[in-house]
ROROPA-965663 format. One line per 3 residues: number of its first residue (from 1); for each residue x, y, z of N, C-alpha, C. Coordinates in Angstrom, 2 decimals. Example, Ala and Ser with C-alpha at 12.3 -4.5 7.8 and 13.67 -1.06 7.14 Angstrom:
1	13.19:-5.69:7.80:12.30:-4.50:7.80:13.20:-3.30:7.80; 12.85:-2.25:7.08:13.67:-1.06:7.14:12.90:0.03:7.87
END
This chain:
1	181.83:-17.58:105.32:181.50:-18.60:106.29:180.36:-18.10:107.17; 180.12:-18.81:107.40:178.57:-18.41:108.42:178.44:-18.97:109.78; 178.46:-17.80:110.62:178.35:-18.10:111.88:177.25:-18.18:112.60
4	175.86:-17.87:112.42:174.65:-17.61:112.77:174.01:-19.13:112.46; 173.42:-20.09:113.49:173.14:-21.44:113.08:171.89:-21.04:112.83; 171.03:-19.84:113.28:169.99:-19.78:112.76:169.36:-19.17:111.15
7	170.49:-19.38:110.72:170.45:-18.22:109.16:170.73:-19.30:108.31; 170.12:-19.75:107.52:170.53:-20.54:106.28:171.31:-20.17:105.36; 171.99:-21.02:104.27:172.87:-20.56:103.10:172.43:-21.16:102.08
10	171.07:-22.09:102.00:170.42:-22.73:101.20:169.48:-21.76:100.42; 170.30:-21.70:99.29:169.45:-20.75:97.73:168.01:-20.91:97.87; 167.59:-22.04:97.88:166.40:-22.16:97.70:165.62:-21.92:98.81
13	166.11:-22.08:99.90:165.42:-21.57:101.19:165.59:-20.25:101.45; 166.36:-19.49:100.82:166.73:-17.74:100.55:165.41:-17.38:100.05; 165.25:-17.89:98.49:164.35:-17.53:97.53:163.27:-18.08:98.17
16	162.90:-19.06:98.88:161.58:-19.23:99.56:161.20:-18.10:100.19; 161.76:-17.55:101.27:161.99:-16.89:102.19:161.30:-15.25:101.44; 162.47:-14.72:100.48:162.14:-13.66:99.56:160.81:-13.37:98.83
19	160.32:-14.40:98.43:159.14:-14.40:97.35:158.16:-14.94:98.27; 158.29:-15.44:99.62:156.96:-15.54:100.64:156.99:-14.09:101.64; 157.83:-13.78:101.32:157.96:-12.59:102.28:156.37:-11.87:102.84
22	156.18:-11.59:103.86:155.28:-10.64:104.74:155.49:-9.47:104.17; 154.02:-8.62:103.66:153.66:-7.43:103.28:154.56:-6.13:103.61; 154.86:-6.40:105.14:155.50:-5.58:106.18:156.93:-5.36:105.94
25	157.66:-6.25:105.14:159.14:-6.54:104.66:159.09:-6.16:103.13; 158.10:-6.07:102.10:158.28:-5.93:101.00:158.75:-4.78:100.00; 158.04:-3.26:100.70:158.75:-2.30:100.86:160.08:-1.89:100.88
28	161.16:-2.81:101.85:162.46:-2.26:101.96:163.16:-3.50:100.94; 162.53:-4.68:100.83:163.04:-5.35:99.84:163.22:-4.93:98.39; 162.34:-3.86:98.20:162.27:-3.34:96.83:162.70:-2.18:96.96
31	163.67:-1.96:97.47:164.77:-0.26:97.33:165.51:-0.20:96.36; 165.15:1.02:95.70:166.22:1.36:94.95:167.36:2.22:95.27; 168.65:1.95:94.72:169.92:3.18:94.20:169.16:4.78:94.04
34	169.91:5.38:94.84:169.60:7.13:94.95:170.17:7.67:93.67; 170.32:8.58:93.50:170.89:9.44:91.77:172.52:10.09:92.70; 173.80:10.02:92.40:174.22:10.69:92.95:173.89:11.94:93.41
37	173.34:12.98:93.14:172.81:14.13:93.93:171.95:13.82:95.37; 171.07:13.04:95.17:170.47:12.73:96.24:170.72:12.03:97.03; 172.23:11.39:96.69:172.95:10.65:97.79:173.86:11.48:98.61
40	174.33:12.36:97.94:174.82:13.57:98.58:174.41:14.59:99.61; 173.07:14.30:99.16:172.13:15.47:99.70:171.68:14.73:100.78; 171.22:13.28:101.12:170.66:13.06:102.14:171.46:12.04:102.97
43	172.55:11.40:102.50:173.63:10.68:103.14:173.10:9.32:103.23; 172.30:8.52:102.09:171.99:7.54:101.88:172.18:6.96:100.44; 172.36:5.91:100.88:172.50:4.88:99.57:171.25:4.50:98.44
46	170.23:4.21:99.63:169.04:3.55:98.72:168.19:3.77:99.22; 166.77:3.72:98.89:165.41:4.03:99.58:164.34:3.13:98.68; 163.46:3.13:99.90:162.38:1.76:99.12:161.79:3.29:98.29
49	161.54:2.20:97.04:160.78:2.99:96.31:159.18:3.08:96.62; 158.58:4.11:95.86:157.28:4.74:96.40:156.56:4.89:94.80; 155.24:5.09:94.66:154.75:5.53:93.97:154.65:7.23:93.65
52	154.92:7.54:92.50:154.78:8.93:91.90:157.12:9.67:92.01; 157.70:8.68:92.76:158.84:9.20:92.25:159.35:9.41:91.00; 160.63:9.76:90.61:161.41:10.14:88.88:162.49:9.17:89.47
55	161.96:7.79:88.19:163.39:6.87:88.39:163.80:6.96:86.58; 165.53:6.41:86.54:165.90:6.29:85.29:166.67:4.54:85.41; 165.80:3.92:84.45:166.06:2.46:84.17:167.79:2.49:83.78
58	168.54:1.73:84.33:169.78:1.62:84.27:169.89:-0.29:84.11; 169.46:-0.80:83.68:169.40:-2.02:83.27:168.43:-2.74:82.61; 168.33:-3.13:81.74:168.04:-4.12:80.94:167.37:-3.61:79.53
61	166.67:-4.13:78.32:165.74:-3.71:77.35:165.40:-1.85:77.36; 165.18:-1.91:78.49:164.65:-0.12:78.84:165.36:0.84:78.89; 166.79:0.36:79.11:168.03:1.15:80.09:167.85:2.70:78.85
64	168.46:3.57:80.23:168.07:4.86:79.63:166.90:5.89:79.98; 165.86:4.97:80.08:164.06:5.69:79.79:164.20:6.28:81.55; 163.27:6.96:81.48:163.63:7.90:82.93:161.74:7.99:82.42
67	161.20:8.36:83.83:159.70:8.75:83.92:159.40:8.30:85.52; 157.91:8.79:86.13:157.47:8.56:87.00:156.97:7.21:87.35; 157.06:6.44:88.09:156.58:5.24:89.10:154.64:5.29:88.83
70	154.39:4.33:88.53:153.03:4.66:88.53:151.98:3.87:89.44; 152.99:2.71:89.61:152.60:1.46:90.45:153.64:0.95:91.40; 153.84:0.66:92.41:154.87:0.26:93.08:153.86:-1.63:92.93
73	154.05:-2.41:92.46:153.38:-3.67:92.10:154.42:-4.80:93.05; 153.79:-4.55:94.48:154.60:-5.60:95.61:154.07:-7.12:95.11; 153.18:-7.44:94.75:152.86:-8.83:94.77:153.33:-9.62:93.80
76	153.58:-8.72:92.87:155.05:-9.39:91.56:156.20:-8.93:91.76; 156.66:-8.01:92.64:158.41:-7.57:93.14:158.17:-6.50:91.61; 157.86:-5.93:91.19:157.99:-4.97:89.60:157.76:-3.38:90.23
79	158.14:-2.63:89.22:157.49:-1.24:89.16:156.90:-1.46:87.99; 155.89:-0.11:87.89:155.22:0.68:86.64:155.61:1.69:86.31; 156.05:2.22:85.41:156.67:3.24:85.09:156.26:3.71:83.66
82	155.96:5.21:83.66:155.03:5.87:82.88:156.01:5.66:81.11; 155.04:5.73:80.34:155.89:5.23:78.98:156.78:3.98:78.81; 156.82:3.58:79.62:157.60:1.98:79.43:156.27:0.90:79.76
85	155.91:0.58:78.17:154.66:-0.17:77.75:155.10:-1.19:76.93; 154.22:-1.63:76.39:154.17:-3.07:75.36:153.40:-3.38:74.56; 153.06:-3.55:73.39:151.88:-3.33:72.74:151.44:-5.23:72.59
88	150.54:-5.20:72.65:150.18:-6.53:72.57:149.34:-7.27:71.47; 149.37:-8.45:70.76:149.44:-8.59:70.01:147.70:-8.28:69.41; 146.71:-8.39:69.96:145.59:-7.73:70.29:145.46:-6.22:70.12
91	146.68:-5.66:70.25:146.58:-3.66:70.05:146.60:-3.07:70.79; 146.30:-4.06:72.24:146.39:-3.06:73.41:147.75:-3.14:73.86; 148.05:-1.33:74.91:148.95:-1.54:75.49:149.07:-1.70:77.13
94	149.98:-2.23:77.39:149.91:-3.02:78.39:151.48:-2.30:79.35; 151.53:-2.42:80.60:152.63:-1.56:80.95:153.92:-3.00:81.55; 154.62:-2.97:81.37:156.08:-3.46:81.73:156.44:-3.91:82.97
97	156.68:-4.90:83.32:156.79:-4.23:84.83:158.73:-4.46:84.98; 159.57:-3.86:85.99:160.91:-3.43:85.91:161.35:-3.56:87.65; 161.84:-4.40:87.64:162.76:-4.25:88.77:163.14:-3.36:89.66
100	162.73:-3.55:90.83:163.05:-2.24:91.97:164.67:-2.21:91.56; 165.40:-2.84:91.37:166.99:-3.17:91.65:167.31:-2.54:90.33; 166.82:-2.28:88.94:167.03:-2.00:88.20:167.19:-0.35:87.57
103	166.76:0.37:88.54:166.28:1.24:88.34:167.08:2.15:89.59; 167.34:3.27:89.00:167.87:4.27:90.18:166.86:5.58:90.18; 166.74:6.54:91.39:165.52:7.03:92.06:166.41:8.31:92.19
106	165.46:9.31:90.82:166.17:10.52:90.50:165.96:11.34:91.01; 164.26:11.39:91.18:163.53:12.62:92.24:162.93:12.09:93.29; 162.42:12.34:94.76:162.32:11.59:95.34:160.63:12.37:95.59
109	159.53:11.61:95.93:158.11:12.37:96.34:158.46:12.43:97.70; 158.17:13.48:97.82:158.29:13.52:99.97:157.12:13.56:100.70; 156.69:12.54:101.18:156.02:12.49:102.21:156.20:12.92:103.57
112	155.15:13.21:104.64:155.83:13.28:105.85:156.46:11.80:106.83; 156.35:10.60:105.96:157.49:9.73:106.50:158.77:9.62:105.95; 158.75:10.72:104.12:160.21:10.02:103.97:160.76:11.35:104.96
115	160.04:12.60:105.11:160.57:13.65:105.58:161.46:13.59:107.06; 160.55:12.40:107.65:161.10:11.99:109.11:161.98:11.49:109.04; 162.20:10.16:108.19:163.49:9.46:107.92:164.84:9.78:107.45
118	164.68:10.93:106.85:165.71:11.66:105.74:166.11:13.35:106.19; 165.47:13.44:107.86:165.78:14.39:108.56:167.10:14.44:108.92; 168.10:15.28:108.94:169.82:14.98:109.41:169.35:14.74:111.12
121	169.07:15.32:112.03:168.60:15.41:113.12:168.31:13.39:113.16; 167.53:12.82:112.98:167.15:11.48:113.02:168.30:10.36:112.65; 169.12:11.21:111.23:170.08:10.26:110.55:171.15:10.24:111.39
124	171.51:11.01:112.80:172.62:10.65:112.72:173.02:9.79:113.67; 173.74:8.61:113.85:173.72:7.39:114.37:174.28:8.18:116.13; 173.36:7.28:117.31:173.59:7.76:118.26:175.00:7.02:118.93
127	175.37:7.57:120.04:176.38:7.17:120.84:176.29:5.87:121.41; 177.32:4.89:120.96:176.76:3.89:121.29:177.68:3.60:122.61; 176.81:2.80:124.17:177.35:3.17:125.40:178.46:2.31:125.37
130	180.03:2.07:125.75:180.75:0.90:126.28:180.24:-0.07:126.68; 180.60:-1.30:126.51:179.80:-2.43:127.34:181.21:-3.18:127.84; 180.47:-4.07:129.16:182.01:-4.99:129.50:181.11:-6.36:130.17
133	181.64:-7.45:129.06:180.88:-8.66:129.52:179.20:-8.84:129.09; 178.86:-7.81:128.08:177.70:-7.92:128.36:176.88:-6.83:128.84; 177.59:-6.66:129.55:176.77:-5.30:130.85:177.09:-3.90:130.09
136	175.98:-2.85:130.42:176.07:-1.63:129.88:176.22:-0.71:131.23; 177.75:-0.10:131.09:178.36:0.55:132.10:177.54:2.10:131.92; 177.24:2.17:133.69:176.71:3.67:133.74:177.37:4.91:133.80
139	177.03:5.66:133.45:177.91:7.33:133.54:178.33:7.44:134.96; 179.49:7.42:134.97:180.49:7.98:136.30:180.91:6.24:136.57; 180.91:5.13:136.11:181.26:3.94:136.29:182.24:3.30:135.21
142	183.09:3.27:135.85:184.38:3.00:135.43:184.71:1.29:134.88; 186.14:1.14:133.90:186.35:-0.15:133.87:187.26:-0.66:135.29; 187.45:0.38:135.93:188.37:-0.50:137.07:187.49:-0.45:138.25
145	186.24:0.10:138.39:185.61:-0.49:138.75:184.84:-1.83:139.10; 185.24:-2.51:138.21:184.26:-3.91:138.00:185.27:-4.59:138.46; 186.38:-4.73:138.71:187.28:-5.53:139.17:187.43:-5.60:140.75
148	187.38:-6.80:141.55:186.70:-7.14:142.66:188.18:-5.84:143.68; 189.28:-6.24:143.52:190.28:-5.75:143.64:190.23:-4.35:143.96; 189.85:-3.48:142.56:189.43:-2.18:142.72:188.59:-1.66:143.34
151	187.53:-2.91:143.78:185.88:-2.01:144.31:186.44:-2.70:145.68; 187.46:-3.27:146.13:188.16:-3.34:147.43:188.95:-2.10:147.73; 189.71:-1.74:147.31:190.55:-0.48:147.38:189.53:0.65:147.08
154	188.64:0.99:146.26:187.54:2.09:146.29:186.70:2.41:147.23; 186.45:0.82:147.99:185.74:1.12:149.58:186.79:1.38:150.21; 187.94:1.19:150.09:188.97:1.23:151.56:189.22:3.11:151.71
157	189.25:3.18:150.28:189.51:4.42:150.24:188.07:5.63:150.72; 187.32:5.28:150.86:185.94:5.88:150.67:185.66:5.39:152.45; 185.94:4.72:153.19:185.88:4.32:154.41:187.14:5.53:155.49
160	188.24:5.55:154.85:189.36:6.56:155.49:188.60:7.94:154.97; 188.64:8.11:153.97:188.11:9.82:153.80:186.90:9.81:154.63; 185.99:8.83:155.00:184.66:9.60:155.90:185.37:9.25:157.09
163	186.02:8.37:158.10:186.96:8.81:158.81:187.42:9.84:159.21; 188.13:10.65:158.25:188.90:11.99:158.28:187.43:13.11:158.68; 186.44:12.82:157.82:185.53:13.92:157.70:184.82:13.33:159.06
166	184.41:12.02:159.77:184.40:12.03:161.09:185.49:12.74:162.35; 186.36:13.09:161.95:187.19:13.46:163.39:186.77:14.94:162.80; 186.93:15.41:161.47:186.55:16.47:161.63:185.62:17.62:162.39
169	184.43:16.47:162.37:183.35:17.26:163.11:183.54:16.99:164.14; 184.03:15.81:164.72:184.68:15.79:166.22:184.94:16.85:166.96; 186.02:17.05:166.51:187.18:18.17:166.91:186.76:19.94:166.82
172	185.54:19.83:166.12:185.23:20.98:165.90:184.09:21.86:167.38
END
């Protein structure tokens, strides 16, 4: 069921959406499945694929063939992948193109952005603060604080102790 009135459930307005997609979104749309080792190793599921990684085709005609990325081809949603060709009826060969989704991502090329992303230091999800109503409660601020009741009795109490610490210096 869908609670978001701004999110559609209309297929065709999905697939509009997908295949008009902005340059800036196309990247993470085309992630592939990690190799178990490298899901182990970096505590992720999937990563947009890149040019020059080691993927092994795990679906369709190809399944099996393993080789390097040669093209990451965003404007058709495909990869290129080295030895997975086609000969055409002309003689030439021509390269395949294969599904980001199809394919799982055996070796990974490291750049210094996947290096940032795939840092443990970066990965690990921060503390997220209490909230009440909305509001993000500050350090040393309490839930019985916010209650009109309590921040009555917290002044009453905070009014007698400087009291006390008034006669103190009084008397002294």
């Amino acid at each position: 069921m869908k609670f978001n009135p701004r999110v559609s459930i209309d297929r065709s307005k999905n697939r509009k959406k997908h295949f008009q997609a902005p340059a800036h979104l196309r990247p993470k749309i085309m992630s592939a499945k990690l190799s178990k080792e490298l899901r182990d190793k970096y505590k992720k599921r999937a990563l947009p694929v890149k040019k020059d990684d080691e993927v092994s085709i795990i679906r369709g005609t190809f399944k099996g063939r393993e080789g390097k990325v040669v093209r990451c081809y965003r404007k058709k949603w495909v990869l290129h992948i080295e030895r997975v060709n086609r000969d055409k009826a002309s003689g030439t060969t021509v390269p395949v193109g294969i599904a980001a989704t199809n394919v799982q991502i055996t070796k990974l090329k490291m750049d210094q952005d996947r290096k940032r992303k795939l840092d443990p230091k970066n990965a690990e999800p921060k503390a997220r603060k209490p909230r009440v109503k909305g509001r993000v409660l500050f350090p040393g601020e309490d839930l019985i604080q916010r209650t009109p009741r309590a921040r009555a009795q917290q002044k009453k109490a905070n009014n007698l102790s400087q009291a006390k610490a008034d006669a103190m210096d009084t008397s002294k």
